[in-house]
C-alpha distance (Angstrom), angle and dihedral (degrees) to the residues before:
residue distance angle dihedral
X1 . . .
X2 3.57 . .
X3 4.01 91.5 .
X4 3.68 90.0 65.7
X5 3.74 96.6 55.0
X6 3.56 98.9 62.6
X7 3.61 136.2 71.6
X8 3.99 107.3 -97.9
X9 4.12 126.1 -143.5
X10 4.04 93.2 -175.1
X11 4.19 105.4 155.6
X12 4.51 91.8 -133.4
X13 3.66 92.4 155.4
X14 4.51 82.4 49.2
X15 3.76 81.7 55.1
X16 4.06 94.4 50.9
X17 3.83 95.5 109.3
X18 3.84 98.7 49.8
X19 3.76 87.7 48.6
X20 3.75 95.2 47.4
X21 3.89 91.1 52.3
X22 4.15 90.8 47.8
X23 3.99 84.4 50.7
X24 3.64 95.8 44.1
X25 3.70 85.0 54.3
X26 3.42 104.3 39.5
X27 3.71 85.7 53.6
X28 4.08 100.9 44.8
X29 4.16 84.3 51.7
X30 4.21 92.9 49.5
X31 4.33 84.2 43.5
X32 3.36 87.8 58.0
X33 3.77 107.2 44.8
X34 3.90 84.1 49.0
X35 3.71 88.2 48.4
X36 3.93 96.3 51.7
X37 3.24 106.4 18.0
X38 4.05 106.7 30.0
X39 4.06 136.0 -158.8
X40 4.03 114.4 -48.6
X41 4.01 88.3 -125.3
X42 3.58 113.7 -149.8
X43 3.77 126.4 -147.1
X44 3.72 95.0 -82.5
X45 3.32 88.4 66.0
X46 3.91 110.7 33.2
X47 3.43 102.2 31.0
X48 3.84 127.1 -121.5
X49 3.70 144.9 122.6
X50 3.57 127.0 -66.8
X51 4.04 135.0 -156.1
X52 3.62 131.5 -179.5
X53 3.80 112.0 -170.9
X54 3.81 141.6 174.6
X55 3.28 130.0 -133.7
X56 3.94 118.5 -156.0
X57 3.81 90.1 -133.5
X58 4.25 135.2 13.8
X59 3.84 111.5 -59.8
X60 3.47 132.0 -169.8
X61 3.81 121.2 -116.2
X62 3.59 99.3 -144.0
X63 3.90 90.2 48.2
X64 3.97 85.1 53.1
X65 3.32 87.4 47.8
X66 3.83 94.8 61.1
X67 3.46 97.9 43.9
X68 3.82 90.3 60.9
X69 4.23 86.8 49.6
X70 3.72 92.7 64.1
X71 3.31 91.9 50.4
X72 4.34 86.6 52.6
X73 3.51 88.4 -112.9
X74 4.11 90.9 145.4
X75 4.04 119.5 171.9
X76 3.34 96.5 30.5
X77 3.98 123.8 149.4
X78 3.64 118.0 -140.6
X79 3.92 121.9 -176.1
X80 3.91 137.1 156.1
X81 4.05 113.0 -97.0
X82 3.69 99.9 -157.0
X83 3.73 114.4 -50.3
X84 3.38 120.8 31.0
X85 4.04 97.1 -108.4
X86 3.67 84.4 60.7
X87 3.97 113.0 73.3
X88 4.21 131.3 -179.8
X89 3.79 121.4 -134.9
X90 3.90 125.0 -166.4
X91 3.98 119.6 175.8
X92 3.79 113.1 -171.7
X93 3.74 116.2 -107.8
X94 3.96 105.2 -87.5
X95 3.82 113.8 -173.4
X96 3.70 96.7 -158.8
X97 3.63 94.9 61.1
X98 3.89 131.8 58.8
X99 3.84 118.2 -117.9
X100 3.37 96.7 -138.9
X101 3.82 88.6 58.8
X102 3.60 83.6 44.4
X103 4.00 97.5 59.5
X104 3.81 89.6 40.6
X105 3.77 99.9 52.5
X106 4.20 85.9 47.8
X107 3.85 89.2 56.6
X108 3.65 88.4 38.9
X109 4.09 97.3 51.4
X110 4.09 89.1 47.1
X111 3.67 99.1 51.9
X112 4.48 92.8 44.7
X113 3.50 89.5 75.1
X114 4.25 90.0 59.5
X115 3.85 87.7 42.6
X116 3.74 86.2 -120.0
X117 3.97 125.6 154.0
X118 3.54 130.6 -165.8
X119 3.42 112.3 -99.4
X120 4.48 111.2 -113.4
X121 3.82 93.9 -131.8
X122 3.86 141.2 97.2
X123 3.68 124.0 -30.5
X124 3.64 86.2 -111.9
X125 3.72 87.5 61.5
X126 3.83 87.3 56.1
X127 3.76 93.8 127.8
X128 3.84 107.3 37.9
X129 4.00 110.3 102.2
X130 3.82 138.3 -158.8
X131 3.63 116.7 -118.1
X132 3.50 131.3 -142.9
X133 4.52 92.8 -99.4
X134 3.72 81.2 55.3
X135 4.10 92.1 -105.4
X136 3.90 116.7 138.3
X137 4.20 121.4 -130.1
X138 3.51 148.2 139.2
X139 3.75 116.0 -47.8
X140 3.80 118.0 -103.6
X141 4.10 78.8 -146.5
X142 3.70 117.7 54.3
X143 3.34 122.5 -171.6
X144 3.73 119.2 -140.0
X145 3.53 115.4 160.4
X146 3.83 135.1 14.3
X147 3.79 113.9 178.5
X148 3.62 121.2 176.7
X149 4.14 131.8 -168.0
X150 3.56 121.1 -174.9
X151 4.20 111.3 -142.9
X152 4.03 97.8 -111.7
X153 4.07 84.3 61.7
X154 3.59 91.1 46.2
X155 3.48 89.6 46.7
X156 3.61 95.2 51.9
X157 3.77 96.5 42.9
X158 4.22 81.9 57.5
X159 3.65 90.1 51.2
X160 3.72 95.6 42.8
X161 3.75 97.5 43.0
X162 3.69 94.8 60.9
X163 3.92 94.7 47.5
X164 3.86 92.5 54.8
X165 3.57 87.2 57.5
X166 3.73 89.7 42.3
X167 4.04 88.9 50.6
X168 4.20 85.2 44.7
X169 3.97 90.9 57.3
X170 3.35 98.1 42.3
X171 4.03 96.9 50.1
X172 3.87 83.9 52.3
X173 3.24 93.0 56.3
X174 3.55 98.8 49.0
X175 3.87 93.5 39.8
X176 3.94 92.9 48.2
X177 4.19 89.0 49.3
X178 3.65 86.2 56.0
X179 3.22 108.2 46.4
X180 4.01 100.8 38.1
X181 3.70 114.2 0.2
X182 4.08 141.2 -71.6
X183 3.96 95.2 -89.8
X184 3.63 89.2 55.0
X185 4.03 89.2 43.5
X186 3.79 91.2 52.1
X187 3.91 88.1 44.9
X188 3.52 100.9 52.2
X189 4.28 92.0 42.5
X190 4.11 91.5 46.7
X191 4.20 83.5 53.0
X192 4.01 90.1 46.7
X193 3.60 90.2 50.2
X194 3.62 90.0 39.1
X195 4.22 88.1 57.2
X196 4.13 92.9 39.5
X197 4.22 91.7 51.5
X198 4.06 89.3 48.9
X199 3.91 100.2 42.9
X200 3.99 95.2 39.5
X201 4.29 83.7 43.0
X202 3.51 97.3 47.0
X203 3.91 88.3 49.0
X204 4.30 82.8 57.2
X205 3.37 92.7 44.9
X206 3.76 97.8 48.6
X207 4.21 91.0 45.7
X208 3.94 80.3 -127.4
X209 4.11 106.8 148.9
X210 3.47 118.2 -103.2
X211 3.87 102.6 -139.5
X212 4.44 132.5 164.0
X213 3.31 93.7 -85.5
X214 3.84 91.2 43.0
X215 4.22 84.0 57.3
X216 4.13 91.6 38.6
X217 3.78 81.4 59.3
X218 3.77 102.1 47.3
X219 3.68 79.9 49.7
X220 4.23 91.4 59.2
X221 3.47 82.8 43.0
X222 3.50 89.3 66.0
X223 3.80 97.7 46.9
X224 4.30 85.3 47.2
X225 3.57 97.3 51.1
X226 4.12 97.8 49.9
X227 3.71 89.5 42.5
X228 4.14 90.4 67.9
X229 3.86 86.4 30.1
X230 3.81 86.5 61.5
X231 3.36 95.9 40.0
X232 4.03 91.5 61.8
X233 3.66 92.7 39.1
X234 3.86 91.3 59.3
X235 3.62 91.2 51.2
X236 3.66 92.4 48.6
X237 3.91 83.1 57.4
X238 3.59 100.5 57.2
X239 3.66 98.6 43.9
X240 3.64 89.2 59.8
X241 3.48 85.3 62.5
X242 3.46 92.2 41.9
X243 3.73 110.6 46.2
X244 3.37 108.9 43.1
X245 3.53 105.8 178.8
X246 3.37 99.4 42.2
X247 3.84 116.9 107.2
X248 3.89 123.4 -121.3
X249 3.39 101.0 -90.9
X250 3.78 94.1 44.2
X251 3.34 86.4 58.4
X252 4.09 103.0 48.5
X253 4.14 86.1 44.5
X254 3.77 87.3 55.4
X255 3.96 99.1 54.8
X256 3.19 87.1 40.3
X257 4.48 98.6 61.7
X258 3.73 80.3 40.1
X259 3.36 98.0 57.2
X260 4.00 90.4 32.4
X261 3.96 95.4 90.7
X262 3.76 95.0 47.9
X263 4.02 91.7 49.4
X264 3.72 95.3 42.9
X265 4.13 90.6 54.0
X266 3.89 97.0 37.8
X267 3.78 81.5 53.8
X268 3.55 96.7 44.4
X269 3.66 110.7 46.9
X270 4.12 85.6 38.4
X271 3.74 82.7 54.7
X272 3.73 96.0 53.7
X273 4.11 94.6 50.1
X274 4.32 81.4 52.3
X275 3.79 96.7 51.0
X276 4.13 86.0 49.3
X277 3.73 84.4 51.5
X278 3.99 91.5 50.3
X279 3.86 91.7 44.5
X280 3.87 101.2 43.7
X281 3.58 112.4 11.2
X282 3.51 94.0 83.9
X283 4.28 133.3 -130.8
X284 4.15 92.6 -55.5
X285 3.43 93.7 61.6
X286 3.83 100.8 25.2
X287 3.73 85.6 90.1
X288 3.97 97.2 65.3
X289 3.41 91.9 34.2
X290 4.13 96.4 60.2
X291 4.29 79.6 38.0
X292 3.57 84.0 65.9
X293 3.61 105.6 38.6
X294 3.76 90.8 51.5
X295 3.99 93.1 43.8
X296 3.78 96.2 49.8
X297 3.33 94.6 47.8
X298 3.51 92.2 47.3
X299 3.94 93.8 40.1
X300 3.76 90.2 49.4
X301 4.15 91.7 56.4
X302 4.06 87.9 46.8
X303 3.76 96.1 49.8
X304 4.24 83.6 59.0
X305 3.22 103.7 30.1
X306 3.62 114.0 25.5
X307 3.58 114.3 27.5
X308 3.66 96.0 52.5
X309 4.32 102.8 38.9
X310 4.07 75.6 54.0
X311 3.39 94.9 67.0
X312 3.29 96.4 45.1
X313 3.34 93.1 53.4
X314 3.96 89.3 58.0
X315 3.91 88.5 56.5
X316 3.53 107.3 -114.1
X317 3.68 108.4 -169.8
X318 4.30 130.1 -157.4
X319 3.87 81.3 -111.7
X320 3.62 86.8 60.1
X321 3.62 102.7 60.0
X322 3.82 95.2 27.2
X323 3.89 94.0 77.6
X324 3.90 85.4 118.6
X325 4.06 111.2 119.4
X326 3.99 107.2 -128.6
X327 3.56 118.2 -119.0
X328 3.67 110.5 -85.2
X329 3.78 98.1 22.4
X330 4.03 90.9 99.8
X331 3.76 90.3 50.3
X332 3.40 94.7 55.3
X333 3.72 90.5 44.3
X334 3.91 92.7 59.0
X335 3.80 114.4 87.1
């Protein structure tokens, strides 16, 4: 940790074109898997019926799998949730046939091959079975979550999802243009994008699904990235009202080791609570968690190396951000 308690002189804005071509790259490879290959869409977004059982011991997936054939249960997706007693079922939405029939033929198909029946009783009995010697018992199935989304919601969650990001990108821009100038508001928008394209493309090119809370953290991502891109661009602003002989880039690589400790800690400790999240917070929330990981990551790279070189690019000029009156001048302008 010794590197983050001195004063640094690295030359980022010198290093502009190397980073532009591994962005350019990046971004051209994530395109493409989202061209070809497309988002894994989760329920909230295609529609569908979804099933999370547990078994009383391990289970194979496959052998679940087969079970839910015979019954002519085809296009079904099958995965572990957690442990491997505990297993995930999604069934495309299917307009011709009710999801509540849907859900009970699942749980139906798993417990046939136990020669298990549900038990006619109270609701709160809802998981005790008959066996085959005509005793009554736990379940070796359990039930414990049926979720269902018809395709008009999903639909409109799709639709929705990608204006509020839309909205988000557009407020920035206008916000950033107003309170620092339009090179700086182009900047800091071509970096969101930049973060948004890579997270939602790795996501394709990993076949990891691209759920709510998948989009609610692309969203945070957002919000994380233009916090440090701000932070830079504020710093950028004083020291050109600081050093006045420095030159432009001088200037930008300055802010930018000033800033560095800040970034690299807000990253890092954030990082940590993330990687808890992805170890221990189980498969619902695994999704926002790796979300995260990849978009802070990426955010934290963009805030040094691609918000900054952008405005560069656009030619921002000491004229430009020395619009400031001097302290006297509107005195002596009053008669």
């Amino acid at each position: 940790m010794e590197f983050l308690k001195r004063d640094t002189r690295i030359d980022f804005i010198g290093r502009r074109r190397i980073a532009a071509i591994i962005s350019i790259s990046v971004i051209v490879i994530v395109l493409l898997a989202l061209f070809f290959r497309g988002l894994n869409l989760g329920i909230d977004f295609t529609g569908g019926t979804l099933v999370e059982v547990s078994y009383s011991s391990s289970v194979n997936t496959e052998e679940v799998r087969t079970n839910l054939r015979r019954s002519g249960l085809d296009g079904v997706v099958v995965q572990y949730f957690g442990t491997s007693r505990d297993v995930l079922i999604r069934l495309p939405a299917d307009p011709e046939v009710d999801a509540a029939e849907s859900s009970s033929l699942i749980i139906s198909s798993l417990r046939e091959p136990y020669g298990e029946t549900l038990a006619q009783s109270s609701e709160n009995d809802s998981q005790r079975c008959v066996f085959q010697d005509g005793t009554t018992g736990d379940c070796t199935v359990q039930m414990r979550r049926v979720e269902f989304v018809g395709p008009q919601v999903g639909g409109e969650l799709t639709e929705k999802g990608g204006l509020a990001m839309l909205y988000a990108l557009i407020g920035i821009l206008a916000y950033v243009a107003w309170r620092f100038e339009w090179r700086f508001a182009l900047g800091a928008v071509i970096a969101l994008v930049h973060d948004v394209v890579v997270t939602v493309g790795i996501f394709s090119l990993l076949g990891l699904e691209f759920s709510l809370p998948v989009l609610a953290a692309v969203l945070a991502v957002i919000g994380y990235s233009l916090n440090d891109t701000i932070v830079v661009f504020d710093r950028i602003r004083e020291n050109f009202r600081k050093m006045r002989k420095g030159t432009i880039v001088e200037i930008m690589n300055s802010a930018i080791n000033q800033t560095l400790r800040r970034t690299l800690l807000t990253s890092l400790t954030t990082l940590l609570v993330v990687v808890t999240l992805i170890l221990l917070g189980g498969e619902i929330i695994k999704g926002f968690a790796v979300a995260l990981f990849i978009g802070i990551l990426v955010g934290t790279y963009s805030s040094i190396f691609v918000a900054s070189p952008v405005v560069l690019g656009l030619r921002i000029t000491r004229d430009d951000m020395l619009l400031v009156k001097k302290e006297g001048e509107e005195a002596d302008s009053l008669p």
